[in-house]
N, C-alpha and C positions, 0 to 999 in steps of 0.2 A: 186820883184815879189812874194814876199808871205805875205804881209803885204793885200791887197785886190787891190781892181782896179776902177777908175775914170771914172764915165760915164759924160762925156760934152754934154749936154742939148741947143743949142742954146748960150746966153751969161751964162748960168750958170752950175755950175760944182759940182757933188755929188760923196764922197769918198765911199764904202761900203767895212765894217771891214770884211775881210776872214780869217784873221790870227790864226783863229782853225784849218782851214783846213790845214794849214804847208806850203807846197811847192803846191803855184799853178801850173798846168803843162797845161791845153789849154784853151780854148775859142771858142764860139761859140755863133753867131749870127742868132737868127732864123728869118724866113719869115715875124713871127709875131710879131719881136720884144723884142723876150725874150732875156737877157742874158744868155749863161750855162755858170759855171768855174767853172772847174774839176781842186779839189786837190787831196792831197794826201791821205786824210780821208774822203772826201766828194766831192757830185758832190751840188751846190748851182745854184737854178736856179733865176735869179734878172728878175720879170716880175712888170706890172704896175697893181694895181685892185683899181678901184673907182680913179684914179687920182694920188694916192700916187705908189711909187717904194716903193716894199717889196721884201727881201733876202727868199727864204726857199730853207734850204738848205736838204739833203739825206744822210744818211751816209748805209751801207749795211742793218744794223738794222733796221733802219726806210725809206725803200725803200715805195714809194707810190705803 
């Protein structure tokens, strides 16, 4: 659980690398779809834009 996390798409399956953030600690599924996982350095939020899955991830410094 701190290497990142597997989203399963139908038959197919996408790994996305967290492993800066150290120690994953939760998860959360929004209304819309997004992924959040909150580590220990960062909160990364896994949303879809134009078709493709993109990671961006937050850490205190670079808070949107």
């Amino acid at each position: 659980y701190n290497k990142g996390v597997t989203m399963e798409e139908g038959q197919k399956s996408r790994f996305f690398d967290l492993s800066a953030q150290k120690f994953l600690r939760c998860l959360h599924l929004s209304p819309d779809g997004d992924l959040y996982v909150g580590g220990q350095t960062a909160l990364s939020r896994i949303t879809r834009e134009k078709g493709a899955w993109v990671v961006k991830s937050y850490t205190p410094a670079k808070a949107p």
